[in-house]
N, C-alpha and C positions, 0 to 999 in steps of 0.2 A: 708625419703621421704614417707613413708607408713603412718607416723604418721600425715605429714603435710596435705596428700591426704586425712585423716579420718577427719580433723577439716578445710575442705575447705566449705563455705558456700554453703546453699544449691540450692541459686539462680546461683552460678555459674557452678558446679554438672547437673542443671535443662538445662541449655544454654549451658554447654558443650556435655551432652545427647543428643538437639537438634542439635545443631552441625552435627555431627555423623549420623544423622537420615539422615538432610537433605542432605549430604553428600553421602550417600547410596541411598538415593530415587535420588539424583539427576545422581549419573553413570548408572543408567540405563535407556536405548530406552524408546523413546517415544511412542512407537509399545507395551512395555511390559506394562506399566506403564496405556495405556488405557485397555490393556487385565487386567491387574490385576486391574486395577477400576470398570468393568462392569463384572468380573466374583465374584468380593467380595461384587456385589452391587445385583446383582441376585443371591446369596447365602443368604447375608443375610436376602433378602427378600421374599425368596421362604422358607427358614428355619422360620422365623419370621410369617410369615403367615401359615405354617404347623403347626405350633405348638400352633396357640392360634385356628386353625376350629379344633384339635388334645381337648384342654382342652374345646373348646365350645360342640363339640360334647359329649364326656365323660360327662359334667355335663346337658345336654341333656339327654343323652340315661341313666343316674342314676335316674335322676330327673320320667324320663318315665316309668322308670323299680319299683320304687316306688308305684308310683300311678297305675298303671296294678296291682303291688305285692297286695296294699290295696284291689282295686278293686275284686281281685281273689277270694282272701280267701273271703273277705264278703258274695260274692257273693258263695263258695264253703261252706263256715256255713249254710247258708241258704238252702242249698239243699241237707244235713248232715243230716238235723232235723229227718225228716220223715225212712230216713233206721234206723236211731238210735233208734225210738221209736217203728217203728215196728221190730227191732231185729235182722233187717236183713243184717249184715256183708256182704255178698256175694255183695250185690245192695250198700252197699256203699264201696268196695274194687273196684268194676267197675269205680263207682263214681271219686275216688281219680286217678286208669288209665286213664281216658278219659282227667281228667283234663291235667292231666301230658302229654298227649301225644298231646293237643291242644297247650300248649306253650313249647315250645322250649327253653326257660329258665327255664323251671321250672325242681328242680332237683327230687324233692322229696315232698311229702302231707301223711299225716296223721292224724289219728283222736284219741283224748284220751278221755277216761271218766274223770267223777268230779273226781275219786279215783288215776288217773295217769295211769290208765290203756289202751295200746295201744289196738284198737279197730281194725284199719286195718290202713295198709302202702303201701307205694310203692317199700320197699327197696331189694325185692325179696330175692334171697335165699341168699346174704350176711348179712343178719340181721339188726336186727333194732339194731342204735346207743345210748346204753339209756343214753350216756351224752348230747342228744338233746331235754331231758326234760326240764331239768333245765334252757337252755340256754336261752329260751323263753317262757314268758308268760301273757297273753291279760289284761289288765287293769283292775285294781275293780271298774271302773263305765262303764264297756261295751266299747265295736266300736275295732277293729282291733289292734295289736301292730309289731313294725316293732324294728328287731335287726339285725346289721349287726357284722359277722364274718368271721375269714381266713378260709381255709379249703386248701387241698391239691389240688384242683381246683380252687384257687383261692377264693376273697372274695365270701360270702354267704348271700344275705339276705332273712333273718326268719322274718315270716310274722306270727302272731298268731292273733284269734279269736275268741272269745266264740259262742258256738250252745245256744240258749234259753237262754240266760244271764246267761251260764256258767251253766245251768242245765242240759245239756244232755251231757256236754263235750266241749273239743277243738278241735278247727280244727289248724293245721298247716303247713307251708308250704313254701321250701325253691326256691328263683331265685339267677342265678349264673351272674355272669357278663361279662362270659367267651366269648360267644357269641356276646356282644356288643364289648370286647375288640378286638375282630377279626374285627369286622367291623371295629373301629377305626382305629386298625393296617392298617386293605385292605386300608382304603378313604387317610391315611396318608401316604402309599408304594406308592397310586399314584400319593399323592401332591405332594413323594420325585421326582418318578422318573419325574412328570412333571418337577418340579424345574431343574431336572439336563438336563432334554431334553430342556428348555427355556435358561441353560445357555448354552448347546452346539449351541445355536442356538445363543444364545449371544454372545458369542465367536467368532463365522462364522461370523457374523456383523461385529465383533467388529474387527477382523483379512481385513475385506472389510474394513470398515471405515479407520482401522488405514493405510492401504494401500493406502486410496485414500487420506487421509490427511498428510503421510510421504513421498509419493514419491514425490510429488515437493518440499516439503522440503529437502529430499537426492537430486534432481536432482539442486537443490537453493546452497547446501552446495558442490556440484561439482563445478559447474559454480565458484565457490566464489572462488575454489581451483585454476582453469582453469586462473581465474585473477589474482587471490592472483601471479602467475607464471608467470603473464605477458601476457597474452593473452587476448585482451581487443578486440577481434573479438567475443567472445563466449555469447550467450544473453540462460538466461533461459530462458525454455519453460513455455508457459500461457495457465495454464492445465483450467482455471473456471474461471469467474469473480465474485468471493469471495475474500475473504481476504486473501490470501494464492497467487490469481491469482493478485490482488493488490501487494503486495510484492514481487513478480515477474517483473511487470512492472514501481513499482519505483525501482527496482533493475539493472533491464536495463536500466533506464532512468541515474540511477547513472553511470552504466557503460558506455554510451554513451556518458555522461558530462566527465568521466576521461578519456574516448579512445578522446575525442576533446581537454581538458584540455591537454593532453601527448603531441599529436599533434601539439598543438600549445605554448608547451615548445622547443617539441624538433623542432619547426621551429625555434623557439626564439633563441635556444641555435645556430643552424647552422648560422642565423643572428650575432648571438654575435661573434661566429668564423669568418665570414666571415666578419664582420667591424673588429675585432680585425687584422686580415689580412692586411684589406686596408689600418686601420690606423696603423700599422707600416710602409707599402709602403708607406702609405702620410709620414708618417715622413722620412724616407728615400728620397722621392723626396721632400718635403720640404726643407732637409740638402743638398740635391745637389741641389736644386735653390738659398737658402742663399750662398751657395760655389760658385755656379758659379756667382750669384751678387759678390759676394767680389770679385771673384777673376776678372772678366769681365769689374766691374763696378768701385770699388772701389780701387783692384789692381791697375786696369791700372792708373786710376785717381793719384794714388799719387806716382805710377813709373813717369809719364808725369810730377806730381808734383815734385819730386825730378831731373827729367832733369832740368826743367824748371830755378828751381833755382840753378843747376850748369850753363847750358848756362846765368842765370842774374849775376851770382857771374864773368864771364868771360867776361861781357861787357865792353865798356870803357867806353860812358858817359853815363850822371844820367838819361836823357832823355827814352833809349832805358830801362834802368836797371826800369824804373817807369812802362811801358808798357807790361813790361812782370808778372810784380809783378800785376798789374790787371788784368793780365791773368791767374794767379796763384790764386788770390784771386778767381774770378769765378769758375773757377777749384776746388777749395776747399772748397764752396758752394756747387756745384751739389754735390760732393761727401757728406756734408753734410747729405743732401738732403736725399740720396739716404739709409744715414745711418739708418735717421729718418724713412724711410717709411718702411726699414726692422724692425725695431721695432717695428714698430704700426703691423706689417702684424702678428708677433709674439705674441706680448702683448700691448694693449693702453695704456699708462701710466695714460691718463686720465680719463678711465676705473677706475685705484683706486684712484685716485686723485679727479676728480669732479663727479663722478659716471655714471651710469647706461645712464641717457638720454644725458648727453655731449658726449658722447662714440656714440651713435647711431648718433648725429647729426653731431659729425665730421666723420662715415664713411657714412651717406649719402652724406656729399660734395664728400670723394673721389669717390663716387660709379660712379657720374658725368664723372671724371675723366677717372676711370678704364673701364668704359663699356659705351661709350658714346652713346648718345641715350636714357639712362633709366633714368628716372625721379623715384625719392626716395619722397614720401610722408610722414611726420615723423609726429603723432600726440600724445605727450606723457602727462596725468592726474597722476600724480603720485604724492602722500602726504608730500612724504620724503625720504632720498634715501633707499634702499633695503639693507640685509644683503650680504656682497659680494660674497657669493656664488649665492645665486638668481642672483644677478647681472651679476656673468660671464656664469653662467648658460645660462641664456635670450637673452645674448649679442650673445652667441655663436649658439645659435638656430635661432635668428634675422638675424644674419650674414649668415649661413647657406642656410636662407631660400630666403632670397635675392641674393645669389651668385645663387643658384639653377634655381628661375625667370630669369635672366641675360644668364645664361651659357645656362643650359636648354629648359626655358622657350620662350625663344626670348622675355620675357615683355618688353614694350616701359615704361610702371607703377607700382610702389609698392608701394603699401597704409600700414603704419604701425600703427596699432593704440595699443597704453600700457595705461594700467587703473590700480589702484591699490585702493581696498576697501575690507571690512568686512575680513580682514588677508590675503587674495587674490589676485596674480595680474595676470592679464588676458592680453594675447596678441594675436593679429589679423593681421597676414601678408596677403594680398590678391594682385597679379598682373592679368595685363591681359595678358597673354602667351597662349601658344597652348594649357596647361593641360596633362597628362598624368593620367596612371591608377597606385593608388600607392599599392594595393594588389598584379597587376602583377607584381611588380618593385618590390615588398619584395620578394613574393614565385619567383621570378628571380636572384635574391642576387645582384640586379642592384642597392639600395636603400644604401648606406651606408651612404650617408650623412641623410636620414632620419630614420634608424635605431639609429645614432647616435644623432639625436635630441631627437629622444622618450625617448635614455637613457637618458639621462640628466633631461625630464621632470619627468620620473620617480624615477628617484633615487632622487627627490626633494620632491615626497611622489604627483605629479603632472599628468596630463595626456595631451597628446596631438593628437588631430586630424586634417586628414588633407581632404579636399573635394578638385575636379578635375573634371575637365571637359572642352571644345573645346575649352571656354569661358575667362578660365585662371584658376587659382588654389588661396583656402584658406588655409591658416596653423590656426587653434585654437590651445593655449597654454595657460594652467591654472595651477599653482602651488603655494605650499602657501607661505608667504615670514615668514622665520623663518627658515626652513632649513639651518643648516651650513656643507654641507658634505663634506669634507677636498678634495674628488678624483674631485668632479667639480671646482675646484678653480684654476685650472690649467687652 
């Protein structure tokens, strides 16, 4: 494993490194992660800037200490001349003190003759250094000469100069750099401790800032919990109208879209309970109105029928035996009759046999029949017949909504109009009945039969509306014809 880990490329080495980084930079607060961006950013830029006024000064205050060093000594040869020619050591030992004691770099001046002989110094009673002969000395075409050396003070620069073109001697004379480094050091302690006083101060911002930009984001990532658990009462607070206070308020917007989305599942769902209810009591009293036809209607009829033909089987002549047998026959007619209509009430046969508009227009005749007084208006455009799911889908929501006009409604009218185009077939039940309100009839659980129309529209991939009012009631129903969903076929 060691060896394979050694001859791994080194782009993947490179991206697993990254990995790792951003992995570490990402577990930590967003609190921290501003603190350490604005205190590494005023470091480096308070260090960065200390250090280049740090080498602009130093090559300043070198630069300056040079030319003053030139300037000194020139000007210190030149006023050498005269003690040296009148002989007078004393007037030029004054000489070299005064000088030395006007600047403040300067360490040390002396004067030598043509022969190397020190003539007077400044180095009092520690002695003169005679390795500082050698070290320096003035050019063979005249004007000042400048050498720089360490000393246990620090750098040194030796400034030399000929008296009278080297005839009466030298003059020399040393500046330390000691003095400038201290200033450097002072101007640079204060750029530090500026620097560290602008990052404390960065910091304090930056501790305000990240405070004012993470608490609604903590108070964002509450709220989220607060729902995340189900509590879709809780809205976060809208600290600013920034982007922060934006996200807040489509955060609430979403949560208001889910507390009404919830709401109107968990209506949906007490709906679906509460037609799943009804439609087993309808099938339950459905089975005891088919029981009580057979047993009522169709019993009787053929208990009556099998007297009948015991009293014909006991007649004597052919006369009476004819009269009863067309009494029988009629008899066994209605019972017919009676078989058929339990069938159709059940399932149309014609329903799958001639389709979708024979089925509407043979229960508009019975509608005639069964609720007399209502006029059924049947106006169907249709290209070709529908898949038979659509079909009993339609029939059962037509049906529906027709029984509803009739039973409910009091309608004297119902206008049905079916169209079928662009994959689509659109139906239009409109009566003119009293109307009611169908929002209170849903949040009342009084709606089953139009809970159970919308299912059907919808599980067809369809939608269906319904408008109301004094005037009478529209039902809209649009679904596309292609749907085959085995549970509407029934």
């Amino acid at each position: 494993m060691r060896v394979l880990a050694h001859h791994l490329p080194t782009h993947s080495r490179r991206g697993r490194w990254m990995e790792q980084t951003w992995a570490l930079v990402g577990g930590v607060s967003v609190r921290t992660k501003i603190l350490g961006i604005v205190l590494a950013l005023t470091t480096v830029l308070g260090l960065g800037i200390t250090w280049q006024v740090r080498v602009v000064m130093e090559r300043v205050f070198i630069d300056e200490l040079e030319t003053r060093g030139h300037s000194v000594i020139s000007d210190l040869a030149a006023r050498s001349a005269d003690p040296i020619l009148l002989n007078d050591t004393f007037a030029l030992y004054q000489l070299l003190t005064e000088t030395v004691a006007n600047h403040p770099d300067l360490r040390y001046a002396f004067v030598v003759d043509p022969d190397d002989h020190v003539l007077a110094h400044t180095f009092g009673e520690n002695g003169f250094p005679i390795a500082l002969l050698e070290l320096n000395s003035p050019a063979t075409g005249g004007g000042s000469h400048h050498q720089l050396y360490d000393s246990n003070e620090g750098p040194i620069h030796d400034f030399a100069a000929p008296i009278l073109d080297g005839r009466a001697g030298v003059t020399r004379l040393g500046l330390s750099e000691a003095r400038l480094h201290g200033v450097v050091n002072a101007v640079t302690g204060q750029m530090l401790l500026t620097t560290l006083v602008v990052a404390l101060a960065g910091i304090a911002s930056a501790m305000g800032l990240t405070w004012l930009l993470t608490r609604p984001i903590l108070d964002l990532v509450t709220t989220t919990r607060r729902v995340g658990a189900g509590d879709l009462t809780v809205r976060a607070p809208h600290w600013a109208d920034d982007e922060i206070g934006a996200l807040a308020d489509a955060f609430n917007q979403m949560v208001a879209d889910l507390d009404a989305s919830h709401e109107a599942v968990t209506e949906k769902e007490l709906a679906r309970s509460r037609l799943l209810e009804r439609l087993i009591a309808a099938q339950e009293e459905e089975r005891k109105r088919i029981a009580r036809e057979l047993h009522d209607g169709v019993g009787q009829a053929l208990t009556s029928l099998m007297l009948g033909m015991k009293v014909a089987g006991q007649a004597d002549n052919l006369s009476g035996v004819r009269t009863k047998m067309d009494d029988l026959r009629q008899m066994l007619s209605e019972s017919l009759e009676q078989v058929r209509m339990l069938s159709r009430q059940l399932r149309p046969s014609v329903l799958d046999d001639l389709g979708l508009v024979a089925a509407l227009e043979r229960y508009a005749a019975e509608c005639a029949r069964l609720y007399p007084g209502l006029t059924v208006d049947l106006h169907c455009d249709l290209p070709a017949r529908l898949c038979p799911t659509t079909e009993t889908a339609l029939y059962r929501i037509i049906q529906e909504a027709i029984t509803n006009a009739a039973r409910h409604g009091v309608a004297h009218t119902v206008s049905v109009l079916l169209t079928g185009r662009d994959g689509q077939v659109r139906a239009i039940i409109e009566d003119d009945g009293c109307g009611f309100d169908p929002g209170t009839a849903r949040r009342a659980g009084q709606s089953v039969g139009i809970h159970g129309m919308a299912e059907r529209a919808e599980l067809l991939g369809g939608r269906l509306d319904i408008e109301s009012s004094s005037e009478g009631t529209a039902v809209y129903v649009e679904v596309p014809n292609g749907s085959d969903d085995p549970h509407l076929s029934r």
